[in-house]
N, C-alpha and C positions, 0 to 999 in steps of 0.2 A: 453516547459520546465516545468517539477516539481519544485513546491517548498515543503519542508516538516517545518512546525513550531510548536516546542514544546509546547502546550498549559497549559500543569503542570509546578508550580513552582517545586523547588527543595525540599520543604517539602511535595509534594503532591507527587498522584500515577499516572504513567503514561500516558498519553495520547496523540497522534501526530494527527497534523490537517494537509493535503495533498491537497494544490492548483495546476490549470491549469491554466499553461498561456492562457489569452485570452480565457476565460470560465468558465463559472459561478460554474462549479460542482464543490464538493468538498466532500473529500474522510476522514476518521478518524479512524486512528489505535489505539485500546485499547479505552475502558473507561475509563479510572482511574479517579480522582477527576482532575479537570481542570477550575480551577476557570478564566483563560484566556481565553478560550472558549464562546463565545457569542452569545447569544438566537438565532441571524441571522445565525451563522456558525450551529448551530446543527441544525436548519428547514432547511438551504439548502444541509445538506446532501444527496447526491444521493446513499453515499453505505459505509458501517463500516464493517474494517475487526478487528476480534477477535484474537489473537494469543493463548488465551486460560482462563478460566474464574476461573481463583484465583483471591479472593475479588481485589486484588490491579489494576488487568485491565480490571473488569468488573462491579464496585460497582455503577460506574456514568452511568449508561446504563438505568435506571429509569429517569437521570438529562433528558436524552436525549429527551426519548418519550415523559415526561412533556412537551416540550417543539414541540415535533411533532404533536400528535395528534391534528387530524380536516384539517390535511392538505389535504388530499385527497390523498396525493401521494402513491406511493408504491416505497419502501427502503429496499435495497439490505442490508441483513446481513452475512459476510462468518464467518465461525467458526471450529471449530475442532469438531472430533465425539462426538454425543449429544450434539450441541447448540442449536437446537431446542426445546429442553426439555427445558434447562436453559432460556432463552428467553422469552418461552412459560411464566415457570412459575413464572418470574417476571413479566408478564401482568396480569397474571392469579389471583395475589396478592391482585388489587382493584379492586376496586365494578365502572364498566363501564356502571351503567344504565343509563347515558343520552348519550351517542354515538352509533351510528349504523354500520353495515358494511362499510361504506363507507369513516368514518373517516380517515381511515388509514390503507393499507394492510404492513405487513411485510416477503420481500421472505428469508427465511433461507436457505443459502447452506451451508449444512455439508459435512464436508472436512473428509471422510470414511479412505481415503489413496489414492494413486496420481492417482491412473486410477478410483477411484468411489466418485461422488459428486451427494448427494441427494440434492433434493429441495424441501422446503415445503414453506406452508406458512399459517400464522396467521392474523388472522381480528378478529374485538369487535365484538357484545361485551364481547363473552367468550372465543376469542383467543384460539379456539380449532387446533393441528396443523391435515393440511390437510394431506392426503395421498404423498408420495414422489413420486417425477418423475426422471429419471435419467440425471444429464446434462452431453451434451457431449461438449466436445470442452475445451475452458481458462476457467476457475473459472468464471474470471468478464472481459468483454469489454462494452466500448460505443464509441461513435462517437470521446471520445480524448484519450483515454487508453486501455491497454490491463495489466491485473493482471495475473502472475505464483504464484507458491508458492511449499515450502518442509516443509515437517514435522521434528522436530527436539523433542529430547527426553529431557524433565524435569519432569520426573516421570510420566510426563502425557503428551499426545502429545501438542506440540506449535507449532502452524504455521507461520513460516517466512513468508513472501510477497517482490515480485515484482512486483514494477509497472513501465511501460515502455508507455510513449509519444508515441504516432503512430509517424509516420516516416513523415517527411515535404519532398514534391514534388516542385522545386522549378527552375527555369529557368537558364540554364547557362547564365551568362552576356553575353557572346560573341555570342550569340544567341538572334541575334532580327530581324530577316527573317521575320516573321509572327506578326499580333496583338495579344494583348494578353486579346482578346472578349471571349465570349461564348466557343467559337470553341477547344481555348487551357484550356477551363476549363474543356470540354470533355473529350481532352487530357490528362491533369493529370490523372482524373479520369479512363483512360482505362491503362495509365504506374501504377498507383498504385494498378491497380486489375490485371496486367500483361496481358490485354488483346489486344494483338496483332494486330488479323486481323481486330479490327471491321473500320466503314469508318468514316472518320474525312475531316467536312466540309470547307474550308477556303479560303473567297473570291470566294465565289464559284466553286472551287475547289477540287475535291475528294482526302483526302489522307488515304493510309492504314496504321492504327496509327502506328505500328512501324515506318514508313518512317520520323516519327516524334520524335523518342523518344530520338534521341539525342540532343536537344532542351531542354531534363530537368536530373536533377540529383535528385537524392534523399539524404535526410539525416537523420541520422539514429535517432530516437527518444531519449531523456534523460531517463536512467533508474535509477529508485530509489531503495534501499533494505531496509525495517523495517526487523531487527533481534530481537527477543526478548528473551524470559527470554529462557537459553538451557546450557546442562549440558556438558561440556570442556571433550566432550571424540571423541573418533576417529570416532566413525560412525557421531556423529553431523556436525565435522569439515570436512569429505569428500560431505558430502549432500551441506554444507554454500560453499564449496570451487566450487564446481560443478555449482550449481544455482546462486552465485553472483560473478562470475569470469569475472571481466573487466570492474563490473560496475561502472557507473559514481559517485553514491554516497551512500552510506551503514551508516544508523543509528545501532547501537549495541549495546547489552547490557552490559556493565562491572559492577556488582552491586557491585561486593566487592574489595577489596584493594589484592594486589599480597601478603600481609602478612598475610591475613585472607584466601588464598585458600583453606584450608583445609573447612572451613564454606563452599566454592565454591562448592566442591564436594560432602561435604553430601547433602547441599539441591539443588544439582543441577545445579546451579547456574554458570556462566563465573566468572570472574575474568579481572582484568585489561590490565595485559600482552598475558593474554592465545586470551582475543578478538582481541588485537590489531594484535597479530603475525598471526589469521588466515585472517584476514582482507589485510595482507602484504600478504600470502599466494595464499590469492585470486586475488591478483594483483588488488584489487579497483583504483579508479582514487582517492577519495577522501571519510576518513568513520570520525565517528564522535561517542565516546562512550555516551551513556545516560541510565538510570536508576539504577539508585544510591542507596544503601542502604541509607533508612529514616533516619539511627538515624545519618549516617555520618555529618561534618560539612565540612563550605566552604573550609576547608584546606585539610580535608580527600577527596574530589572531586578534586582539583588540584592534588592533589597526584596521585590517578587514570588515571588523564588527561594525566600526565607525562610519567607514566609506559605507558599508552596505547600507547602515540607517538613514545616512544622510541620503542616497539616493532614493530609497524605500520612503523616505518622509516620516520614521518613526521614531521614537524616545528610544533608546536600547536599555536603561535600566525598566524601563515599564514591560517590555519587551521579558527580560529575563523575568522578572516577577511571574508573568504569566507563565514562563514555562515551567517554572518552579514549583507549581502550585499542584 
């Protein structure tokens, strides 16, 4: 299970912090200012994705490394074309003579367009970016996740994210023929990589793991969607409808009020009905608007909240409940 928690107040800019159940990583969309965010949560970051580096989601990206450097680690950054520049050249900013290479590496992938993803990467202490290498495959995986993602148009590319729980491999109840030792940890392990013939030991016993693989079911991972900042036109709304169609639960942007759309459309920007109806569109199980115009007040966010349910066709306190929990 994903959980995703908003770590900005409602006067602040942006920022989502993305836990694993039962594991320690921990993933963070946007920087914005996040004064809920804590020293612990930014060191254990294993990988920040960018949706796109206007001051409001990338100003706390300094908070961050303050607080990383010396760890030894190396942390994944995705971003849109040129985040290696930008990255770069807020390290590049201070003076790193008491750290050496080793403090801290940072890998940038630059999100070029959907079939090319460069990789570089930066170490102190002059955070020069290295040569790119091409990746092939998902953006980002590890041992609990897999990341997609679409590009979406707000005058400047934005990138959406999914994130998707590996799949749980897990035993029918009415299946307890066998122990469940070594042998059916094998097991999982050969139904989860779909390999078939290999042999599986039990009780001394040779079987050819399919002969076993009705013994487990699979279930299908929780998928998450950060939607961010993207501008309420037809190409954006078929890419959102394509990429988060079914998913279990969609964060989205509605910054402005259905009576300010016009503001929506010059700069780009959603609006409260236009997110909720493609969100309806997309058939979600369950979405939740966030990122609010600053100057708005608690009444002017209720209001949004409403417009977005009513187009979304959901209960809003049922809605909060759930996130609550």
């Amino acid at each position: 299970m994903l959980h995703a928690e908003i770590k900005s107040l409602p006067s602040e800019d942006i920022s989502i912090l993305i836990n694993v159940e039962n594991s320690t990583r921990k993933y963070l969309c946007d920087c914005g200012e996040a004064s809920l965010l804590s020293v612990k949560e930014a060191q254990n970051l294993s990988a920040i994705f960018i949706s796109h580096t206007h001051i409001d989601h990338f100003s706390n990206f300094d908070g961050l490394f303050r607080h990383q450097i010396g760890s030894g680690e190396t942390i994944i950054i995705c971003g849109p074309k040129n985040i290696q520049n930008h990255v770069a050249s807020r390290l590049q900013s201070y003076t790193w003579n008491l750290v050496d290479d080793s403090a801290i590496c940072y890998q940038i992938r630059e999100i070029v367009s959907p079939e090319e993803i460069n990789v570089y990467e930066v170490r102190p202490p002059f955070w020069e970016i290295s040569a790119p290498k091409r990746r092939e495959g998902l953006l980002y995986t590890d041992e609990s996740i897999e990341v997609t993602f679409t590009i979406l148009d707000h005058k400047t590319p934005s990138i959406a994210y999914l994130f998707k729980a590996n799949d749980k491999i897990n035993f029918n109840e009415e299946n307890v023929e066998f122990p469940k030792g070594k042998s059916m940890s094998e097991l999982r392990n050969a139904f989860f990589q779909n390999n078939e013939e290999i042999e599986i030991i039990v009780d001394n016993t040779p079987y050819i793991a399919k002969e076993l693989f009705h013994l487990l079911k699979r279930t299908a991972g929780f998928r998450l969607g950060i939607i961010m900042d993207h501008a309420t036109i037809s190409e954006n709304r078929e890419k959102i409808k394509t990429t988060f169609k079914n998913v279990d639960l969609v964060y989205i942007e509605a910054f402005y009020k259905d009576d300010e759309k016009d503001f929506a459309e010059t700069n780009f920007h959603s609006y409260a009905s236009a997110s909720g109806a493609v969100m309806k569109e997309s058939q979600v199980v369950d979405a939740i608007p966030i990122h609010f115009s600053r100057r708005y007040s608690q009444e002017d966010i209720l209001e949004i909240q409403e417009c977005f349910d009513k187009a979304f066709g959901k209960d809003r306190n049922e809605k909060i409940v759930q996130k609550d929990e």
